[in-house]
C-alpha positions in Angstrom: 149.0 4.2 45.3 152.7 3.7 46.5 155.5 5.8 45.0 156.8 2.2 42.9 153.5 1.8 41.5 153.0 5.2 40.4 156.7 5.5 39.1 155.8 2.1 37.1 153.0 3.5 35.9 154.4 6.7 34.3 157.3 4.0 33.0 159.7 5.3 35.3 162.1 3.4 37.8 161.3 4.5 42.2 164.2 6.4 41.6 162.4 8.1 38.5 165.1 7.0 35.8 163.1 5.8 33.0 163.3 2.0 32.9 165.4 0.3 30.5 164.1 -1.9 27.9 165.1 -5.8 28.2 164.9 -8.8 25.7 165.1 -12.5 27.6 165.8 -15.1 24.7 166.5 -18.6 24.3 164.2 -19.4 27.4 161.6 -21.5 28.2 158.3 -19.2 28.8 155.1 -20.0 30.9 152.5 -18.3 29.2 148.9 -19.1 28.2 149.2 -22.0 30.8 151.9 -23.7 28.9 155.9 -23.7 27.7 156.9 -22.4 24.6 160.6 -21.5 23.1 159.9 -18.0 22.7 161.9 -14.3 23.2 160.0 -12.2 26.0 160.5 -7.8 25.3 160.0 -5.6 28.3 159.2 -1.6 27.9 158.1 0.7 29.9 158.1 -1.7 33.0 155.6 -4.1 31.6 155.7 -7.1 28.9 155.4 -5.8 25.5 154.8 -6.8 22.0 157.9 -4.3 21.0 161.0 -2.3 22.1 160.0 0.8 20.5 162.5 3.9 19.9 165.1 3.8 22.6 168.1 1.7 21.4 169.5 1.0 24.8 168.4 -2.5 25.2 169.4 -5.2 27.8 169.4 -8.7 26.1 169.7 -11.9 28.0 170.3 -15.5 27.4 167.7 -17.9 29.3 169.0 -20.9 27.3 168.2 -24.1 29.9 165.8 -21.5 32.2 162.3 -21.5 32.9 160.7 -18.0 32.4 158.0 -17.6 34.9 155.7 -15.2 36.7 157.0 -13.5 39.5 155.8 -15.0 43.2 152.7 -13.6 44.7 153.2 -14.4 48.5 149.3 -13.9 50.0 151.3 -14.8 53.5 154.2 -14.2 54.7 155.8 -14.0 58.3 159.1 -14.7 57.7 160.4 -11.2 59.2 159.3 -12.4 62.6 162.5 -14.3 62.5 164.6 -10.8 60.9 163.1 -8.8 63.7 163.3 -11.1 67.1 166.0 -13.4 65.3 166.7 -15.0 69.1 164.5 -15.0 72.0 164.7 -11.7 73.9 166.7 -10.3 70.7 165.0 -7.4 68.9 166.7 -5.6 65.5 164.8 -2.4 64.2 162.0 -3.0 61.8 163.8 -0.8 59.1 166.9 -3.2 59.2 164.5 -6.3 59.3 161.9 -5.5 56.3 165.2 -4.4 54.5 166.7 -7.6 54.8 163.3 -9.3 54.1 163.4 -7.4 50.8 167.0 -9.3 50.0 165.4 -12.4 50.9 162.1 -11.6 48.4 164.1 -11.0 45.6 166.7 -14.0 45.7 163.3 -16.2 45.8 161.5 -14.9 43.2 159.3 -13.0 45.3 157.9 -10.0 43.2 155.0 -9.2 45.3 155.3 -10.1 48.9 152.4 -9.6 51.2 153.8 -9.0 55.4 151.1 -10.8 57.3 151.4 -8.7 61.0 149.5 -10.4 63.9 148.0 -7.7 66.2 146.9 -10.1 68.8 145.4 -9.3 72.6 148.8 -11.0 73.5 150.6 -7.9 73.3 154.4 -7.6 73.5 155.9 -8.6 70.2 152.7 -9.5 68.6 151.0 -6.0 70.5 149.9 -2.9 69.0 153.4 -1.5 69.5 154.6 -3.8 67.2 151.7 -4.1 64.7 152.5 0.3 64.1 156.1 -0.3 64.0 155.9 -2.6 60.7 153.4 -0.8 59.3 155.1 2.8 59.8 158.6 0.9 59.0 156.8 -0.3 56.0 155.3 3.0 54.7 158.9 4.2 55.2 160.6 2.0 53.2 158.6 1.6 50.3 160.2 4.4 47.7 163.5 1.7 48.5 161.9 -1.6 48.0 162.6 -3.8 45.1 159.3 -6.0 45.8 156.4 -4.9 46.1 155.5 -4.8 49.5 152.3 -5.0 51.3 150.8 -5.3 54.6 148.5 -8.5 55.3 146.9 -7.6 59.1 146.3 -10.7 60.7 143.7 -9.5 63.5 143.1 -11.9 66.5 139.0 -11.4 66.6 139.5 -11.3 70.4 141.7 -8.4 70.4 138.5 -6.2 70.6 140.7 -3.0 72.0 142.1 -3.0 68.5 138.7 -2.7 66.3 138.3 1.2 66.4 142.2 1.4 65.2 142.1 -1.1 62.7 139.2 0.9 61.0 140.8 3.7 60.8 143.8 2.1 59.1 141.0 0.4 56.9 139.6 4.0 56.0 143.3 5.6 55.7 144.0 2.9 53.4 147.0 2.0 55.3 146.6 -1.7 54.9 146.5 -4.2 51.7 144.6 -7.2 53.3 142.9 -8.4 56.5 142.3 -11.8 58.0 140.4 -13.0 60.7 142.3 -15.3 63.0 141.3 -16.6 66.6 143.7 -18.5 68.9 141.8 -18.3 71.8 139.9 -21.3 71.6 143.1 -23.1 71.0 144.7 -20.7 73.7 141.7 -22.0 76.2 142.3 -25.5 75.8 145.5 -25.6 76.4 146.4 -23.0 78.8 147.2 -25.8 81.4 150.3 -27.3 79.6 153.1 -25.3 80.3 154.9 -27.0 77.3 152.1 -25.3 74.6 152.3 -22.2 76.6 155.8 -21.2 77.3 156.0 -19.6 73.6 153.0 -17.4 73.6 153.9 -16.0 77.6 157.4 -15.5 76.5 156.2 -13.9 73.3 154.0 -11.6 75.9 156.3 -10.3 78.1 154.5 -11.5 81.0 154.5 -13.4 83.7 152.6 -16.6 83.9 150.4 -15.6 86.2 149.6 -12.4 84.5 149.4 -13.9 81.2 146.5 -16.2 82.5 145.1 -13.2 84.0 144.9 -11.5 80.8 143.4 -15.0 79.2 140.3 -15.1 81.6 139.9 -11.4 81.2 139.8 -11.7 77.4 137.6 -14.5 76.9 135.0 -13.0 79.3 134.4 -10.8 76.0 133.4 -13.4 73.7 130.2 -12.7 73.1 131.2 -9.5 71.9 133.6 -10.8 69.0 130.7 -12.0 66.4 129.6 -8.5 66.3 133.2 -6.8 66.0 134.2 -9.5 62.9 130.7 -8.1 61.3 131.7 -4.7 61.9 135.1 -4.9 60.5 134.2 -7.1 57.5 131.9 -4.3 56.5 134.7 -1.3 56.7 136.5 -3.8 54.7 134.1 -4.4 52.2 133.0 -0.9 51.4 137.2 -0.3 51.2 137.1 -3.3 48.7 140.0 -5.2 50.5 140.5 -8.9 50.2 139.4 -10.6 53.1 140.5 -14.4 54.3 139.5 -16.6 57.2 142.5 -18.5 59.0 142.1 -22.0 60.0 138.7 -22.3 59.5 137.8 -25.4 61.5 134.1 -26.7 60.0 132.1 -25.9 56.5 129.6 -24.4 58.6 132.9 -21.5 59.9 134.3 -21.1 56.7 130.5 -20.2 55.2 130.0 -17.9 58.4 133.0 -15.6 57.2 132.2 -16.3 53.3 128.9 -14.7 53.9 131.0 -11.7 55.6 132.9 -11.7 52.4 136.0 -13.3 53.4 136.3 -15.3 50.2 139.8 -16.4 50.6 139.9 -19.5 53.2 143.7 -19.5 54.8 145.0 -23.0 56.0 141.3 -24.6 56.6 142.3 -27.1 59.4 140.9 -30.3 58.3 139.9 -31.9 54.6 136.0 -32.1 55.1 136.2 -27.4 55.8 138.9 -27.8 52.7 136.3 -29.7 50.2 133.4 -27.2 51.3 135.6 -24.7 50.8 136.6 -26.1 47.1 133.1 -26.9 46.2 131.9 -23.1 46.8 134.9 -22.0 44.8 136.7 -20.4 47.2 140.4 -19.5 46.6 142.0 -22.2 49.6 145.5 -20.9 50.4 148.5 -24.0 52.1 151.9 -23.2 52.7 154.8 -24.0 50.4 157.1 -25.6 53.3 153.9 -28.1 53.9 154.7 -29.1 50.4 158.3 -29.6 50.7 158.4 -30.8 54.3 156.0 -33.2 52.8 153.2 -32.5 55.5 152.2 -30.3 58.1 153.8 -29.9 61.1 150.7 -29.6 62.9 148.5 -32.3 61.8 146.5 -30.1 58.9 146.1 -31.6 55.5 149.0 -32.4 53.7 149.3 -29.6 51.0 150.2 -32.0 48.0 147.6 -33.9 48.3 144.9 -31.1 48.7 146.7 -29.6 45.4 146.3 -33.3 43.8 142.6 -33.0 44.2 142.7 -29.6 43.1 141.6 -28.1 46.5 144.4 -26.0 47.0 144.5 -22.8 44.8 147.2 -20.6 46.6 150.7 -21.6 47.8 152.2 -19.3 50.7 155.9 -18.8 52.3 153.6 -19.0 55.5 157.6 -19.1 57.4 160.2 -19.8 54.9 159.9 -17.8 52.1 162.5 -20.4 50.2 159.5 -22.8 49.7 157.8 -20.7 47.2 159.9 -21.4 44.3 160.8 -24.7 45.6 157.1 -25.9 45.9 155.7 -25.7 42.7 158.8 -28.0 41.4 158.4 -30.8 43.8 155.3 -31.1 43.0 155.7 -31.5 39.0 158.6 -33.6 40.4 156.4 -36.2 42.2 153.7 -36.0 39.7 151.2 -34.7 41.4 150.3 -31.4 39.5 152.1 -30.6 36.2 154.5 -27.4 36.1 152.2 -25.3 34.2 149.7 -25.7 36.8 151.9 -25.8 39.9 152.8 -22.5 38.7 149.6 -20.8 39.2 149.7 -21.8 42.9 152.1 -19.1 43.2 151.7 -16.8 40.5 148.2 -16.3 38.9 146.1 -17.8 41.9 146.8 -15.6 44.1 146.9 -12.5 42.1 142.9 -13.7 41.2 142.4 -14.0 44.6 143.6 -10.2 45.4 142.4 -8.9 42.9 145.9 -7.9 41.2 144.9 -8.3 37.5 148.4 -6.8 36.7 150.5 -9.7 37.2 150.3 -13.0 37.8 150.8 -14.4 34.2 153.4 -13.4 31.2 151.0 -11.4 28.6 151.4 -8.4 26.7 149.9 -5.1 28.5 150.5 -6.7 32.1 153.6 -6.0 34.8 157.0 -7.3 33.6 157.7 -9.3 37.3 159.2 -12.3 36.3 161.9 -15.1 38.0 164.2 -17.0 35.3 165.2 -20.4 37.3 167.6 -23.4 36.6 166.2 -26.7 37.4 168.8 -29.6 37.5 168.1 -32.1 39.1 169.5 -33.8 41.8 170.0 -30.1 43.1 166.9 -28.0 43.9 165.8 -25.5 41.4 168.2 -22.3 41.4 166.4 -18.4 41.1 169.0 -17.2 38.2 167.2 -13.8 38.0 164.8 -11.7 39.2 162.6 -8.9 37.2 160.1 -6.8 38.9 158.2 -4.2 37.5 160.5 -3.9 34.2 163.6 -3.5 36.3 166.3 -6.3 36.6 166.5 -6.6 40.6 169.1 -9.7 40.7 171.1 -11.6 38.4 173.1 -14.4 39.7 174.9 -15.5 36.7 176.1 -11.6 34.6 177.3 -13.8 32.4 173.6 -14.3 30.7 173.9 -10.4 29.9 175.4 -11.0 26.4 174.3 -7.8 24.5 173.8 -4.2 25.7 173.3 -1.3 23.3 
């Protein structure tokens, strides 16, 4: 358990200063899977029925906000862009996963889960990298405001990486893991320098050596099936979520289910989505797919997978602004109502890892909440942020109207 949870837990701030009790009023409150006009009390760092002894209470006027559960984000890689914010330009993970923090909390983002390709790439996707988050990470977490956990995207042919990845497993060092493999992609089209110009660049090597290391790689493919197995089973016995990344047929997505990767991550094409649905699989899309108003690389369009109720989990996938935007458009374009849109990024994925903490606004749970504007022309606007019981941003102090 990190130091913020533990401090949470014993009602205390990271800083151990015990956390101030708050009273939102006047707002509009998700809660029970609908909006009511009611007055939400926070104590101790969780949603409470009362305020108990201590007089020092922080009130707040939500009149004209939503009250909402904070943002589970099951996949993020925003930082990618903090860390290597130009080609060839590198800033210390500290500074990055600092700055990501910023970022989390002006979206709403209460728990924010990194997801870190280790790939057989190397360079900034290498195992170099992969420790630097992770030992950044560990670092930084008694001085996070969100939540922060790592989501270890392991490219199955990166077979060099399975006897460290199960230690990290074992050390508990890591929140999540999901199974990803580029290499068929990768194989096909390694001739078009256009597709491949990113991932040599990306390598730190040249051309030539980057094919070498291709064909050297893929010699070992009938090694991967076994090293997926092996892994799933550390993971298992650890009691880690596991999810399957671009699953590309029914038949794949059951292959990893069976492994007990329940979570399917950005299945590839509707017919892998529907099997997916029909097992009851949580199915994960990305929020910009939703405001974009498709994918950007052919996959199902996210509203209309949510419209049929085969999309369960929303992600920041690259822009972590999408998160709170997403749910909105779609009420917007009356495709799912609020309520429900909500749960794409709130309560679905907290079911799906197992984080029965948060994810909803009930008594007993984890006071993470985001109070938002909606006025329409202009997009929906994060007036505050709550995690854990603690107020991490408010952009209008003029909603503070009683203290004492």
């Amino acid at each position: 358990m990190n130091i913020e949870a533990r401090n949470l837990t014993q009602g205390r701030s990271a800083e151990g200063r015990p956390l101030r009790p708050i009273r939102i009023v006047r707002g509009l409150v998700l809660t029970g899977g609908a909006f009511s006009s009611t007055d939400v009390t926070i104590a101790d760092g969780r949603i409470s029925d009362a305020l108990g002894a201590n007089p020092d209470v922080l009130t707040i006027d939500a009149h004209g906000l939503y009250i909402l559960p904070g943002i589970i984000d099951i996949h993020g890689d925003g930082f990618e862009r903090l860390i290597h914010p130009r080609p060839g330009v590198a800033v210390d993970p500290l500074t990055a996963l600092l700055e990501a923090d910023r970022q989390f909390i002006s979206n709403g983002i209460t728990t924010a889960y990194h997801s870190v390709t280790w790939s057989w790439e190397g360079g900034t996707r290498g195992a170099q990298a992969a420790l630097s988050i992770l030992e950044a990470m560990t670092a930084l977490r008694p001085h996070l405001l969100t939540d922060t956990r790592y989501h270890l995207r392991h490219e199955t042919f990166n077979l060099d990486a399975e006897h460290v990845i199960l230690d990290w497993i074992a050390e508990g060092r890591i929140d999540c893991l999901a199974f990803n493999d580029h290499m068929a992609g990768t194989i096909k089209q390694r001739h078009r320098p256009d597709k491949m110009a990113g991932m040599i660049t990306r390598s730190g090597l040249s051309e030539a050596e980057f094919h070498h290391l291709i064909e050297r790689v893929h010699a070992r493919s009938d090694e991967v099936p076994a090293s997926i197995a092996r892994l799933a089973a550390a993971a298992r016995r650890a009691g880690l979520p596991m999810l399957s990344h671009d699953d590309m047929t029914p038949q794949m997505r059951g292959w990893y289910r069976d492994l007990g990767c329940a979570i399917a991550e950005f299945p590839i094409n509707v017919e892998t989505t529907k099997a997916a649905a029909d097992a009851g699989d949580p199915i994960v899309f990305g929020a910009p797919n939703v405001i974009r108003g498709g994918s950007h690389t052919g996959c199902p369009s996210a509203a209309e997978m949510a419209a049929q109720r085969f999309c369960t989990i929303l992600a920041s996938d690259y822009y972590y602004p999408a998160l709170p935007l997403a749910p909105f458009r779609l009420s917007a374009q009356g495709i799912v109502p609020l309520a429900e849109a909500w749960g794409l990024v709130s309560s679905g994925p907290a079911h799906a890892l197992g984080l029965n903490d948060r994810g909803r606004i009930e008594t007993g749970l984890r006071a993470d909440l985001v109070l938002i504007e909606d006025r329409s022309p202009l997009p929906p606007r994060i007036v505050g942020t709550m995690i854990g019981g603690r107020l991490a941003c408010m952009g209008d102090a003029g909603r503070i109207i009683g203290s004492g």
